[in-house]
C-alpha positions in Angstrom: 69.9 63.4 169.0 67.3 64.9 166.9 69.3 65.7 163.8 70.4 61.5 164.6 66.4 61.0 163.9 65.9 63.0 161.2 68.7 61.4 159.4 67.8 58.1 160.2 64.1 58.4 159.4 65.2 59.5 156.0 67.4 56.6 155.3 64.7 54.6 156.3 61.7 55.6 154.0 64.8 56.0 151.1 65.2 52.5 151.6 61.6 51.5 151.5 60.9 53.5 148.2 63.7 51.9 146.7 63.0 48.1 147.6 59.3 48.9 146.7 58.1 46.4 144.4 57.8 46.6 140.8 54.5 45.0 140.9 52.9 47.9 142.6 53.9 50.0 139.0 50.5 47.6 137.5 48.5 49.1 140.5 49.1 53.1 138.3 49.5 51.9 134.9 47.3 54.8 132.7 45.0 52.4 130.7 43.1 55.5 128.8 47.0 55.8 127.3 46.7 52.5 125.4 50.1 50.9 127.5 49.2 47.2 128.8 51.9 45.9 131.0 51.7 42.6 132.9 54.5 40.4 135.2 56.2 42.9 137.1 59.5 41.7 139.0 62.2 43.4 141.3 61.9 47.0 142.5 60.6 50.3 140.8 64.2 51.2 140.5 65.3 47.4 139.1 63.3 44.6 137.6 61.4 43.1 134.9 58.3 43.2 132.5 57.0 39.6 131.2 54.6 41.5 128.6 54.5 45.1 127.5 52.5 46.1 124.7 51.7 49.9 123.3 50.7 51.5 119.7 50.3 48.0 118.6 53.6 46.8 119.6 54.2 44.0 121.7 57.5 43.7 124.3 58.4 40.5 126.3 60.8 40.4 129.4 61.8 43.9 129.6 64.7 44.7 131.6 64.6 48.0 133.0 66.9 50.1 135.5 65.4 53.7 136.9 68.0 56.8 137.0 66.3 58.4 140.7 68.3 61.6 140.2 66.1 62.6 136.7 63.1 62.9 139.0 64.8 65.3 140.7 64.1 67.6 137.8 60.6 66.3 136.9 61.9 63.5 134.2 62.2 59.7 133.9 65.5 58.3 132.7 65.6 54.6 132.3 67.5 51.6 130.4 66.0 49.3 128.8 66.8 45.2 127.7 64.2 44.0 125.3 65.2 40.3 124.3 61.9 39.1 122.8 59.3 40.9 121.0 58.3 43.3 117.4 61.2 45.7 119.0 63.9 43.6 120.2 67.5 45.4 121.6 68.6 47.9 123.8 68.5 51.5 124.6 68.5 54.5 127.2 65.6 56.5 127.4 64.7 59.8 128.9 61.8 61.7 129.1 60.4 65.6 130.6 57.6 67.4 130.4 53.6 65.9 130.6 51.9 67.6 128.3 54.2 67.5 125.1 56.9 65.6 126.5 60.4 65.9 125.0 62.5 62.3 124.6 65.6 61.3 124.3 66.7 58.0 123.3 70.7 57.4 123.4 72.6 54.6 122.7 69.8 52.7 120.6 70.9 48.9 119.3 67.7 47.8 118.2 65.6 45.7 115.3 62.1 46.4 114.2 59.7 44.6 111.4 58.9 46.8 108.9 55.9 46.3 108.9 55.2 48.3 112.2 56.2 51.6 111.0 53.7 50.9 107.9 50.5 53.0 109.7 53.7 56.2 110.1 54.1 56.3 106.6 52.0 59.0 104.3 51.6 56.3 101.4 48.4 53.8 102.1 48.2 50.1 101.3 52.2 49.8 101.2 53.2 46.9 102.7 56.6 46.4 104.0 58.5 43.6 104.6 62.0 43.2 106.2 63.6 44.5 109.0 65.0 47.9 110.0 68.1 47.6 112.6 69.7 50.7 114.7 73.7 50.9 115.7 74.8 53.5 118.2 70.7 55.8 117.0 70.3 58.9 119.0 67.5 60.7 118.6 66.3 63.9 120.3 63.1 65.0 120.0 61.6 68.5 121.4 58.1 69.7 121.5 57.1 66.6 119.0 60.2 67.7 116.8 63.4 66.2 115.9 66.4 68.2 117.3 69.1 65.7 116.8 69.6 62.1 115.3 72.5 60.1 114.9 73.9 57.4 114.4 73.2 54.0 111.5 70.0 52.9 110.3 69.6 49.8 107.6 66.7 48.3 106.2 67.3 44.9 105.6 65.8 42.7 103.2 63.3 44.6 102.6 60.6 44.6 100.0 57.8 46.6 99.6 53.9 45.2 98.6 51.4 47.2 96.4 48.4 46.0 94.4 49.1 42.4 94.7 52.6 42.8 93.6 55.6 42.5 95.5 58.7 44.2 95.5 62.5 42.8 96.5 64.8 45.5 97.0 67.7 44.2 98.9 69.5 46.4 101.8 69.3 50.3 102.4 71.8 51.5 105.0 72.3 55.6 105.6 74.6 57.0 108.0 72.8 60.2 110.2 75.1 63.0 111.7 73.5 66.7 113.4 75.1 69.5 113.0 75.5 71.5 116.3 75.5 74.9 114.9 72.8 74.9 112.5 70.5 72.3 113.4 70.5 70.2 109.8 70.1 66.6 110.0 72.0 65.2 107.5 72.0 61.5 106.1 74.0 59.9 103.8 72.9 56.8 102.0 75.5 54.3 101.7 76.6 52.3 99.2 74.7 48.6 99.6 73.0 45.8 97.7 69.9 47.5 97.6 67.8 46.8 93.8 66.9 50.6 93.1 70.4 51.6 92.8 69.9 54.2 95.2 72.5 56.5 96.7 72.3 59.9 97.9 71.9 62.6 100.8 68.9 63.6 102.8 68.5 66.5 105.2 66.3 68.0 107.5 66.5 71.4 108.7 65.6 73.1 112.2 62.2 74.4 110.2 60.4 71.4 108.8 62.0 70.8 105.4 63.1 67.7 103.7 65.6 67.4 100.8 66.8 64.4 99.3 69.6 64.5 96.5 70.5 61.5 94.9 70.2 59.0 92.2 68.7 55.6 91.1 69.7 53.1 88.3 67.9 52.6 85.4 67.6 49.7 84.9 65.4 48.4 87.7 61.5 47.4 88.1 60.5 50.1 85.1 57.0 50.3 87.2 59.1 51.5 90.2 61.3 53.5 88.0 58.7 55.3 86.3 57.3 56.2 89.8 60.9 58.0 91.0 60.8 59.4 87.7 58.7 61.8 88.5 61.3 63.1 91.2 63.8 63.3 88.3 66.7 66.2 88.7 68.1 65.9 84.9 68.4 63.6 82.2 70.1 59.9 82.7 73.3 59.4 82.3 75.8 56.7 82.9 73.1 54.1 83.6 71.5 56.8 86.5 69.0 59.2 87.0 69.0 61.9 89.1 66.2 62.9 91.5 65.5 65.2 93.8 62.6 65.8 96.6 61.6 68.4 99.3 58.8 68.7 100.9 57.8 70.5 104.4 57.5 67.4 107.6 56.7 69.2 109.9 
């Protein structure tokens, strides 16, 4: 009879906790964290986010769907469906640890202005137009490092802004693979209708260092041209220039 309670006063507050509603999440939202989210809807398993907006992104009607058994080892796994918004698309997302969280985002379809990566970049008064789309983008990231990334990025028509002039540069697509054994992210740009001419191979290894290994045409803008010039790797030939550059990330 007792072990009958027991069981049945479990099943009971499991089935509180999971028809608990999603608008009790706005009750705990961290505001000190900069995340502002507003028009919660279904369950804390199950439901939906009319606004979301964090490091100067904006989301509307987020779907999202809570994995319970993560929390059984201290994380959060959850899908997400973002229709409207500067990040529109789909993705899984997991995430362990508090103070330097590791994340894992799998199965990432997703489009973003480029504008909104403009403050991540380490050249100033750049602005860039366009939009960057993911296919199939995994990306691992451990103690604020990447560990893995996969999967199709494109930039498309995109243009870039300096000095009151303005840049078209058509479409940039590259292709990232990890290798298991070594750690080396590897990308390979492919071959589009992208303005610079550009194709080539970038890596990133396990300690920080960047190397891209390419070429450009030259023929293009000669005020961009003379800019990847100083990146050159040889002397033109065949209508391209070489280049080459590595530099420590992280």
């Amino acid at each position: 009879m007792k072990k009958k309670i027991i069981v049945l006063t479990g099943l009971f507050f499991l089935l509180v906790v999971i028809l608990t509603p999603a608008k009790l999440i706005e009750n705990f939202m961290p505001a000190q964290r900069g995340v502002i989210a507003s028009g919660f809807s279904g369950t804390v398993w199950s439901g939906k986010i009319d606004q979301l907006s964090a490091q100067k992104m904006s989301l509307k009607k987020v779907e999202f769907s809570v994995n319970p058994l993560a929390m059984l080892t201290g994380g959060l796994s959850v899908t997400l469906d973002i229709p409207e918004g500067d990040l529109i698309g789909d993705l899984s997302l997991k995430v362990s640890g508090m103070d330097k969280p590791d994340l894992l985002i799998k199965d990432a379809n997703l489009k973003l202005a480029a504008k909104k990566i403009e403050d991540y970049i380490p050249f100033k008064g750049i602005i860039l137009n366009g939009e960057i789309v993911s296919k199939n983008l995994l990306v691992d990231i451990e103690s604020q490092k990447p560990k893995a990334l996969s999967g199709d990025v494109s930039w498309k028509k995109s243009s870039i802004g300096y000095a009151g002039q303005q840049w078209d540069l058509g479409i940039f697509s590259a292709r990232f693979t990890t290798d298991d054994k070594t750690g080396v992210i590897s990308g390979k740009f492919l071959k589009t209708k992208n303005k610079l001419g550009l194709e080539g191979k970038v890596s990133v290894t396990p300690d920080g260092m960047l190397e891209f290994i390419g070429h450009i045409a030259t023929d293009i803008d000669q005020n961009i041209y003379s800019t990847l010039a100083l990146f050159n790797n040889g002397k033109p030939a065949g209508g391209k220039l070489p280049i080459k550059f590595k530099q420590k990330v992280f």
